[in-house]
DOMI-316084 format. One record per residue (C-alpha): residue number from 0; residue in one letter; x negated, y, z. Coordinates in steps of 0.5 Angstrom, whole numbers, plus 2048, in hexadecimal, padded with zeros to 3 digits. Last residue first. Example, Ala and Ser with C-alpha at 12.3 -4.5 7.8 and 13.67 -1.06 7.14 Angstrom:
BEGIN
+------+------+-----+-----+-----+
: resi : resn :  xx :  yy :  zz :
+------+------+-----+-----+-----+
:    1 :    S : 7E5 : 7FE : 80E :
:    0 :    A : 7E7 : 7F7 : 810 :
+------+------+-----+-----+-----+
***
This chain:
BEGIN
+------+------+-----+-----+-----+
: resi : resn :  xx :  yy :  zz :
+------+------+-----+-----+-----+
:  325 :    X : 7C8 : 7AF : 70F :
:  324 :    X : 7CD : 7B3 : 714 :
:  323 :    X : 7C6 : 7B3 : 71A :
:  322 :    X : 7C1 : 7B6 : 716 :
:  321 :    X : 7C6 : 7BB : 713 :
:  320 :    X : 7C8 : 7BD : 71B :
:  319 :    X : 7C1 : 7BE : 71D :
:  318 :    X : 7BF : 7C3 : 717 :
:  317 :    X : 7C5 : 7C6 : 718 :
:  316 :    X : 7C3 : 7C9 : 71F :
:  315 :    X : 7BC : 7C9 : 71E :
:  314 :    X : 7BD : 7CF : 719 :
:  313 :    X : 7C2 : 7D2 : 71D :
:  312 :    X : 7BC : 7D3 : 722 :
:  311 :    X : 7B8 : 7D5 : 71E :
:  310 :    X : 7BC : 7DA : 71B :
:  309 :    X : 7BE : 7DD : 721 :
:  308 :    X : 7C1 : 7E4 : 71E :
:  307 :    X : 7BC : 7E9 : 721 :
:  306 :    X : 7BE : 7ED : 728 :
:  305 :    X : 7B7 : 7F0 : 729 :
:  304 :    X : 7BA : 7F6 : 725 :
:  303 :    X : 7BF : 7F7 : 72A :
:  302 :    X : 7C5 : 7FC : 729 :
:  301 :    X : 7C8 : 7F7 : 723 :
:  300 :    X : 7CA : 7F6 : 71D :
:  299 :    X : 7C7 : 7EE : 71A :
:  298 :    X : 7C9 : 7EC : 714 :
:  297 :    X : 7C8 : 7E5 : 711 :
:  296 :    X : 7C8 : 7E0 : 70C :
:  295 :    X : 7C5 : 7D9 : 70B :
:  294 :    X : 7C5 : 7D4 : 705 :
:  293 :    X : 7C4 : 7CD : 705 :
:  292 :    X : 7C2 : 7C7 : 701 :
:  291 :    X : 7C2 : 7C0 : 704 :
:  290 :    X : 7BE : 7BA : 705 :
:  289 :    X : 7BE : 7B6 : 70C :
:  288 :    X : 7BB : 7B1 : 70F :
:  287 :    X : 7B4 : 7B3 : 711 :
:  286 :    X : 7B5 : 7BA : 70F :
:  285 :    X : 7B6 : 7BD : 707 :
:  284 :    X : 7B8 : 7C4 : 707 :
:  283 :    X : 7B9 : 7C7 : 702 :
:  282 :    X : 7BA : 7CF : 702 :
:  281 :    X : 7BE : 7D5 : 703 :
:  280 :    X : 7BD : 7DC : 708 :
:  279 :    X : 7BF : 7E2 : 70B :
:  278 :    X : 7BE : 7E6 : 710 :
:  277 :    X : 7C1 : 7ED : 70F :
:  276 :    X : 7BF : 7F1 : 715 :
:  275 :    X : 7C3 : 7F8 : 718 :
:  274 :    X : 7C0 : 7FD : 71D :
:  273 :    X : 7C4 : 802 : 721 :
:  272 :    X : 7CA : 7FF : 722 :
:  271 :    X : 7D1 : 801 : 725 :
:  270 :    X : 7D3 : 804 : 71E :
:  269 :    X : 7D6 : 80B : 721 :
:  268 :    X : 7D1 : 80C : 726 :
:  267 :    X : 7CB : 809 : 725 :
:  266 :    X : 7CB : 80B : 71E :
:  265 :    X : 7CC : 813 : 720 :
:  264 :    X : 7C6 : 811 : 726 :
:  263 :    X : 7C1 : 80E : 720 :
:  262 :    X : 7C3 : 814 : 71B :
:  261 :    X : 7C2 : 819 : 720 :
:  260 :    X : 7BA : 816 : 721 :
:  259 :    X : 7B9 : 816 : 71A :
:  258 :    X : 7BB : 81C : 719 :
:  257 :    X : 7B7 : 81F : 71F :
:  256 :    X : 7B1 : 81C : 71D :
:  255 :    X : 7B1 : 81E : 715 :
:  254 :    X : 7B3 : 825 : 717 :
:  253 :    X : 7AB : 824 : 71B :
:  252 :    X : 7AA : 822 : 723 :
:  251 :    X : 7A4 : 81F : 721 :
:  250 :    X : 7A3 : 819 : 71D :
:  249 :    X : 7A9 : 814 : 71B :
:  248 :    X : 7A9 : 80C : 71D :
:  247 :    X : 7AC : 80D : 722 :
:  246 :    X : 7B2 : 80F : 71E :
:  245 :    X : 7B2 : 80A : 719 :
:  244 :    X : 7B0 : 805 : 71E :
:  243 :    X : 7B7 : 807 : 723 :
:  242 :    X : 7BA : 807 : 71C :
:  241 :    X : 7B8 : 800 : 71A :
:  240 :    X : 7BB : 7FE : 713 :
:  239 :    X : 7BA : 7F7 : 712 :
:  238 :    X : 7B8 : 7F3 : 70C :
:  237 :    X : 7B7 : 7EB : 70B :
:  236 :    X : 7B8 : 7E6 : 705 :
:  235 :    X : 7B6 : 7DF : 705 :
:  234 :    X : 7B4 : 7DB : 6FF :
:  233 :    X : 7B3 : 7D3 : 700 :
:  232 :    X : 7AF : 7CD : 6FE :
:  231 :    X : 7AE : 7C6 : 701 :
:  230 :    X : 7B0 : 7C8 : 709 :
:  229 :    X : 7AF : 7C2 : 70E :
:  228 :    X : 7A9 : 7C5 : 711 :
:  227 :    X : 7AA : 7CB : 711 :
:  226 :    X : 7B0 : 7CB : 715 :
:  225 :    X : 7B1 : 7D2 : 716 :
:  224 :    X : 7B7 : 7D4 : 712 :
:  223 :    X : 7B6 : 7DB : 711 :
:  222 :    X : 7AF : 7DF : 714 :
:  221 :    X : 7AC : 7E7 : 712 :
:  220 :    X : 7A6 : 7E4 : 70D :
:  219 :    X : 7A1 : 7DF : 70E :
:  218 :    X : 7A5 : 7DA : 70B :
:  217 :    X : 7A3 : 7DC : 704 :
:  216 :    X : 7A7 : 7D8 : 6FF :
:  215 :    X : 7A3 : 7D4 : 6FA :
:  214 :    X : 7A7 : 7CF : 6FA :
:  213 :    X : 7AC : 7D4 : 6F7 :
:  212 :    X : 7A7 : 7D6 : 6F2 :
:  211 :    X : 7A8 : 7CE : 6F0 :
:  210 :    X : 7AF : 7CD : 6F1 :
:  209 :    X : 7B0 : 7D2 : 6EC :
:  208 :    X : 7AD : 7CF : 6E7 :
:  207 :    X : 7B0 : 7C8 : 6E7 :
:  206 :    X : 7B7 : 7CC : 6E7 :
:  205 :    X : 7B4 : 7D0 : 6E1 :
:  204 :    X : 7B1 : 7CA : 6DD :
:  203 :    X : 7B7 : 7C5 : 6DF :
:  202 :    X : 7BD : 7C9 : 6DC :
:  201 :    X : 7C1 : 7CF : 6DE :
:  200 :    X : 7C2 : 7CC : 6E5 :
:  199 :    X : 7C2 : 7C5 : 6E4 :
:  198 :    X : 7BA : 7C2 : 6E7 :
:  197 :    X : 7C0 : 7C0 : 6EC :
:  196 :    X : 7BC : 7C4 : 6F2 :
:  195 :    X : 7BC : 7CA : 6EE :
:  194 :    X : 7C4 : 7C8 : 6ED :
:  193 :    X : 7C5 : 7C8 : 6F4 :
:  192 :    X : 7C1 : 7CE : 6F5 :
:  191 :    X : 7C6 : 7D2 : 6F1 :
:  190 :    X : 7CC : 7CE : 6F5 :
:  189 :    X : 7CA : 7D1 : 6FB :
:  188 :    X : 7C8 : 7D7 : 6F8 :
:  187 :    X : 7CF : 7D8 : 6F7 :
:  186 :    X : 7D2 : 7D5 : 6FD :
:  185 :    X : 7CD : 7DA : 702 :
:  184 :    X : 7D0 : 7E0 : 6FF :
:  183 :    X : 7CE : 7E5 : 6FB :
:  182 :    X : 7CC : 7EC : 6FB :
:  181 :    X : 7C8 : 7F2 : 6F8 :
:  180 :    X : 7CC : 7FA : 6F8 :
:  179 :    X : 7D2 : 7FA : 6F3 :
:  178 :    X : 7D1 : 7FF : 6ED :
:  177 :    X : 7D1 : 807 : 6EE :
:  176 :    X : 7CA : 809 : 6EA :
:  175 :    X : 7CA : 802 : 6E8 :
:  174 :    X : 7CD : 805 : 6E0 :
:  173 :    X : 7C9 : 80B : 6E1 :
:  172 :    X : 7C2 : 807 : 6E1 :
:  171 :    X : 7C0 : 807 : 6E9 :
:  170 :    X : 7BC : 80D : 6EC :
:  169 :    X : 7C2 : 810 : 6EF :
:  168 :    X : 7C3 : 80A : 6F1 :
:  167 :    X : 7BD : 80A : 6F5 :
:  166 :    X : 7BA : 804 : 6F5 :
:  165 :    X : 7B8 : 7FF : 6FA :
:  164 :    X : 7B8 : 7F9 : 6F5 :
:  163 :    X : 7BC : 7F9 : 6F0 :
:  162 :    X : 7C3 : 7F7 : 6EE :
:  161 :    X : 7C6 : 7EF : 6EF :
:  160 :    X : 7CC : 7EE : 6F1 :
:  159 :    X : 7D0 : 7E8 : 6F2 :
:  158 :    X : 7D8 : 7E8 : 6F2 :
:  157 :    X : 7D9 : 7E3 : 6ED :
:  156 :    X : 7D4 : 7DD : 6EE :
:  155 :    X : 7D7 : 7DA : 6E8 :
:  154 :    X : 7D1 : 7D5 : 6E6 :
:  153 :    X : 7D1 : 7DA : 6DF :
:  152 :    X : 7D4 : 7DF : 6E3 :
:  151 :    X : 7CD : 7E0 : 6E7 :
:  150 :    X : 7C8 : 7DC : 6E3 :
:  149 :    X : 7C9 : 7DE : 6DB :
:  148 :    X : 7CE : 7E4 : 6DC :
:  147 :    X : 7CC : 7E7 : 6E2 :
:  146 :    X : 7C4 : 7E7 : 6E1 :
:  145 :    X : 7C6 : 7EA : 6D9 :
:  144 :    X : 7C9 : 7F0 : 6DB :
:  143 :    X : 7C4 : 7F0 : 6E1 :
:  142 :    X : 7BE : 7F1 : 6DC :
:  141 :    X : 7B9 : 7EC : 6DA :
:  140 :    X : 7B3 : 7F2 : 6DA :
:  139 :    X : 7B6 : 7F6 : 6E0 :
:  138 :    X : 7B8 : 7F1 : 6E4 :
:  137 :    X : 7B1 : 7ED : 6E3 :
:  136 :    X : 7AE : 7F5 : 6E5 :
:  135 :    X : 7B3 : 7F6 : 6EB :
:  134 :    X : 7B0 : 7EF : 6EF :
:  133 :    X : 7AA : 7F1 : 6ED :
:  132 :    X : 7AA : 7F7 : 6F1 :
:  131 :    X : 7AD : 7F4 : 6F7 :
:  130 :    X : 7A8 : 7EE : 6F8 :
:  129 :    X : 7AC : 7E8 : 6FB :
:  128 :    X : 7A5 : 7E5 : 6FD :
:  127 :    X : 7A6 : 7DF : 6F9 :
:  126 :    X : 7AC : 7E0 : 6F5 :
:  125 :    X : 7AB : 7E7 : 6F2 :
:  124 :    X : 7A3 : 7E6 : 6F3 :
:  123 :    X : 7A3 : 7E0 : 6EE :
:  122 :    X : 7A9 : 7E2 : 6E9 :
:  121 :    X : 7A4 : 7E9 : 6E9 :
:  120 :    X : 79E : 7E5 : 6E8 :
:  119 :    X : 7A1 : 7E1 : 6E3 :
:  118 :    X : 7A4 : 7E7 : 6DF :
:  117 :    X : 79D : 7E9 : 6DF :
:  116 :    X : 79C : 7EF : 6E2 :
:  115 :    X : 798 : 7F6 : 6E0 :
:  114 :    X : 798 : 7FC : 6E4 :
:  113 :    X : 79A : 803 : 6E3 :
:  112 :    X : 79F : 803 : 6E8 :
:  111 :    X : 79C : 800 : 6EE :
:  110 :    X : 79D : 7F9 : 6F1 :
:  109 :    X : 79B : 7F8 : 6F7 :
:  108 :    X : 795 : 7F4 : 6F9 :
:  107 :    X : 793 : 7EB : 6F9 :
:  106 :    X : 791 : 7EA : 700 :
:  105 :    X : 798 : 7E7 : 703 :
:  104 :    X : 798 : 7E5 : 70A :
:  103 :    X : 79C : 7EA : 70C :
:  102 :    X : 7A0 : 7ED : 706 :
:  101 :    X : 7A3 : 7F4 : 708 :
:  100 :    X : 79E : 7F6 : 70C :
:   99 :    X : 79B : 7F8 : 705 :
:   98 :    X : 7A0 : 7FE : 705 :
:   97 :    X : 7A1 : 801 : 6FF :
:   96 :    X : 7A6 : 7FC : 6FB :
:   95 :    X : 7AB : 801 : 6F7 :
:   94 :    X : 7A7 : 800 : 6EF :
:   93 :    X : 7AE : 800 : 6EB :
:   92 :    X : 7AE : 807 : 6EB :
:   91 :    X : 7A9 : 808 : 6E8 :
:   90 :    X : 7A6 : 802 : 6E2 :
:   89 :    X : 7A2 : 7FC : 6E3 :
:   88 :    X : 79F : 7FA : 6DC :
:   87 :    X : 7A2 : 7F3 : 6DB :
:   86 :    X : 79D : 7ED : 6D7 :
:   85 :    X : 79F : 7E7 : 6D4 :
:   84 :    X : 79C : 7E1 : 6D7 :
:   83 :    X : 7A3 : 7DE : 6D9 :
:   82 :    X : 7A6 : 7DF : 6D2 :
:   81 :    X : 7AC : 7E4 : 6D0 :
:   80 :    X : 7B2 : 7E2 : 6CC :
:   79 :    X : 7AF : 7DB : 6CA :
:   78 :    X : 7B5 : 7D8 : 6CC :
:   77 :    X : 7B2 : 7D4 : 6D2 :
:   76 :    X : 7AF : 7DC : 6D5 :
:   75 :    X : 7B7 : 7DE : 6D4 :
:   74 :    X : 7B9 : 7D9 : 6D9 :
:   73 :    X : 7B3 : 7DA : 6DE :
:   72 :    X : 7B5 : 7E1 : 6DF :
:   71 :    X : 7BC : 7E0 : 6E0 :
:   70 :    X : 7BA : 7DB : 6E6 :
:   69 :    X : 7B6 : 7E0 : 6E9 :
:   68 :    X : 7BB : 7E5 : 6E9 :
:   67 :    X : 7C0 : 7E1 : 6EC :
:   66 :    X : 7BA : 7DF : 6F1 :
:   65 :    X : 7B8 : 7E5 : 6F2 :
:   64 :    X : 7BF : 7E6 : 6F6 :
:   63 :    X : 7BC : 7E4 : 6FD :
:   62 :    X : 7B8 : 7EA : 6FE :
:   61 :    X : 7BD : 7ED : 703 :
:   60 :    X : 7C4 : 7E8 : 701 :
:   59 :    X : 7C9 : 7EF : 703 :
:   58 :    X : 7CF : 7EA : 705 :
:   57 :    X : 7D6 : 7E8 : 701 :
:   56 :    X : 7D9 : 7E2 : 706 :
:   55 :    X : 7DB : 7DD : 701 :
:   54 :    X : 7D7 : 7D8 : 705 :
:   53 :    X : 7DA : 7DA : 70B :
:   52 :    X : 7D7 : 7D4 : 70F :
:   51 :    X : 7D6 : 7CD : 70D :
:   50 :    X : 7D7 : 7C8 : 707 :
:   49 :    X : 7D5 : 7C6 : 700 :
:   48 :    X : 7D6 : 7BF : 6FC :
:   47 :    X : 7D2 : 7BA : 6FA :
:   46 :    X : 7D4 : 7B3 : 6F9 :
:   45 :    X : 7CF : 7AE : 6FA :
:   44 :    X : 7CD : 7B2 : 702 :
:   43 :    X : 7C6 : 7B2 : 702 :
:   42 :    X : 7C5 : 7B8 : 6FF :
:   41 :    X : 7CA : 7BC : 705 :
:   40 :    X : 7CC : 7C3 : 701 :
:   39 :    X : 7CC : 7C9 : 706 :
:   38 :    X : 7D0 : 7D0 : 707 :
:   37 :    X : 7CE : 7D5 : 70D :
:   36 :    X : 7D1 : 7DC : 70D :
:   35 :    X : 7CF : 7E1 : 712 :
:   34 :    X : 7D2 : 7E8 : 717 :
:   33 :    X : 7D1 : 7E5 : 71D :
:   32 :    X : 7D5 : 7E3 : 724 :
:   31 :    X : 7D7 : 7DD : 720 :
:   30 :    X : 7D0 : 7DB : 722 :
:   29 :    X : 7D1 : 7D9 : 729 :
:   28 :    X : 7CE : 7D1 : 72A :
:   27 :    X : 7D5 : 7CE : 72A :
:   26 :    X : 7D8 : 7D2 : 724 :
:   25 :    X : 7D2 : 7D1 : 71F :
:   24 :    X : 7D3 : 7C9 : 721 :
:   23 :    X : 7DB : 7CA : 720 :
:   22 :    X : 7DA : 7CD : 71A :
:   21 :    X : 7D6 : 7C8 : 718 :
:   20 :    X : 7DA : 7C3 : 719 :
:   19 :    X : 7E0 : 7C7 : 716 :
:   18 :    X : 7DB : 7C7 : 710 :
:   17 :    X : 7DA : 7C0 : 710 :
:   16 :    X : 7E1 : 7BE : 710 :
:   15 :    X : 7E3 : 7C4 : 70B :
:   14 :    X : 7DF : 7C0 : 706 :
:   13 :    X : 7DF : 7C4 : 700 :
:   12 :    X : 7DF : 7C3 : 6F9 :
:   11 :    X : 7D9 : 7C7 : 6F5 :
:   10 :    X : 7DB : 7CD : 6F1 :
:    9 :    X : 7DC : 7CB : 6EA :
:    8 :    X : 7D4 : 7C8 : 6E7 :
:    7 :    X : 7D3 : 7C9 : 6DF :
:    6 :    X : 7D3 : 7C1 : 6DF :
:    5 :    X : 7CE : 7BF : 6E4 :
:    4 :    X : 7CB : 7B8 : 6E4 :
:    3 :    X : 7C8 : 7B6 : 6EB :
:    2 :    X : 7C2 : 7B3 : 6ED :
:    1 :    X : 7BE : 7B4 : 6F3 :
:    0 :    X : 7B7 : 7B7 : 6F5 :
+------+------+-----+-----+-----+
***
């Protein structure tokens, strides 16, 4: 844990000597060959400045976003609006989980509409397991109105969006129904978990929390920074969409068949890819030597499916370079 007094925080300075090295690192081992973002600050360093790789490149950040309406959630429980214990009653069409393969590992079931929740629970599955459902019940009890203005202006994170979770927009409230889809990027959230790390977002109740439902972080789910043993807390967001399995996946030879078939050649040949990954990923990290908090964004198009971005390896790549700049 580290100290620091932060006064309503402007964007972290920058090192360019550091980001350069990185970018030089990134370049030397073929990642600039990807669609990503990286933005780090170095704990160990007395003064604390932001440095990497398209930080500011605006990514789809998966389930990354939660923590945005993780933390607006938490303000509004300190000032006695709602209270952790307080019961939600799920409601259609926010219940979009249904398939428990989504969450391995993680016996607790989906949430159906009907069901009763406490608001700690959803906190816990929204952060914990990346629980879609929950994830739109929390937006729809604090509002994005009210997460925009208290967590993402506030800490001037402008150009971050949040909106519910695998939705259709028709189903959305009519003001969302054409509003910008989620995204962020890598200096945003950064600088959010900066301030987690310094007990300063928000306050110490809510900064103190939130690290503890990322604590508990599933990491038996689809793979981010792979350096478990290092990792103090994170949340990691993953979606693909596979259109060879979309199309495999049908039975028969039925209309649903053939469509998913046309819609597999037509994007192999006027996008070049058949299969897209968002891979992302923030955390803490605490090595031997090193302190730092990171952030990862990434998409992968692509014709090979197999072909994932290496994470692991881009893991271990910063995690050597951070030990030996102490």
């Amino acid at each position: 844990m580290f100290c620091v007094k932060i006064e309503r925080m402007n964007k972290l300075a920058e090192n360019s000597k550091r980001s350069a090295e990185l970018q030089e690192l990134l370049q030397k081992n073929g990642f600039l060959k990807y669609e990503m973002g990286i933005a780090i600050v170095d704990l160990n360093y007395p003064r604390h400045e932001i440095f990497g790789y398209n930080m500011d490149h605006f990514i789809y950040p998966a389930s990354v976003y939660k923590i945005f309406i993780g933390a607006e959630t938490l303000r509004r429980i300190e000032l006695g609006d709602f209270s952790l214990d307080q019961e939600i009653i799920v409601k259609s069409p926010n219940d979009v989980d249904k398939d428990t393969k989504l969450f391995p590992g993680d016996p607790r079931g989906l949430l159906q509409a009907g069901d009763t929740a406490t608001i700690d629970y959803l906190l816990d599955l929204m952060l914990t397991r990346s629980d879609n459902s929950a994830s739109n019940c929390l937006i729809d009890l604090v509002g994005r109105e009210s997460i925009t203005e208290n967590i993402i202006h506030k800490y001037k994170w402008h150009g971050s969006e949040v909106t519910r979770k695998f939705l259709d927009r028709i189903k959305e409230d009519k003001p969302y129904q054409h509003s910008e889809t989620t995204k962020t990027c890598a200096r945003h959230t950064t600088e959010f978990i900066y301030m987690v790390e310094a007990n300063q977002l928000i306050s110490p109740f809510v900064s103190q929390s939130l690290k503890n439902y990322m604590l508990r972080w599933n990491r038996s789910g689809r793979g981010g920074l792979s350096l478990p043993q290092q990792l103090v807390y994170r949340k990691g967001g993953y979606l693909e969409n596979n259109l060879y399995k979309n199309f495999y996946g049908k039975n028969g030879f039925g209309f649903e068949s053939i469509r998913g078939f046309l819609s597999l050649v037509k994007s192999i040949f006027t996008k070049g890819w058949a299969f897209i990954c968002w891979l992302n990923d923030v955390a803490v990290v605490t090595g031997n030597k090193s302190h730092y908090v990171i952030s990862v964004f990434t998409v992968s198009k692509q014709l090979n499916p197999r072909k994932q971005f290496p994470m692991k390896k881009l893991s271990e790549i910063v995690y050597n370079y951070m030990e030996n700049n102490v």
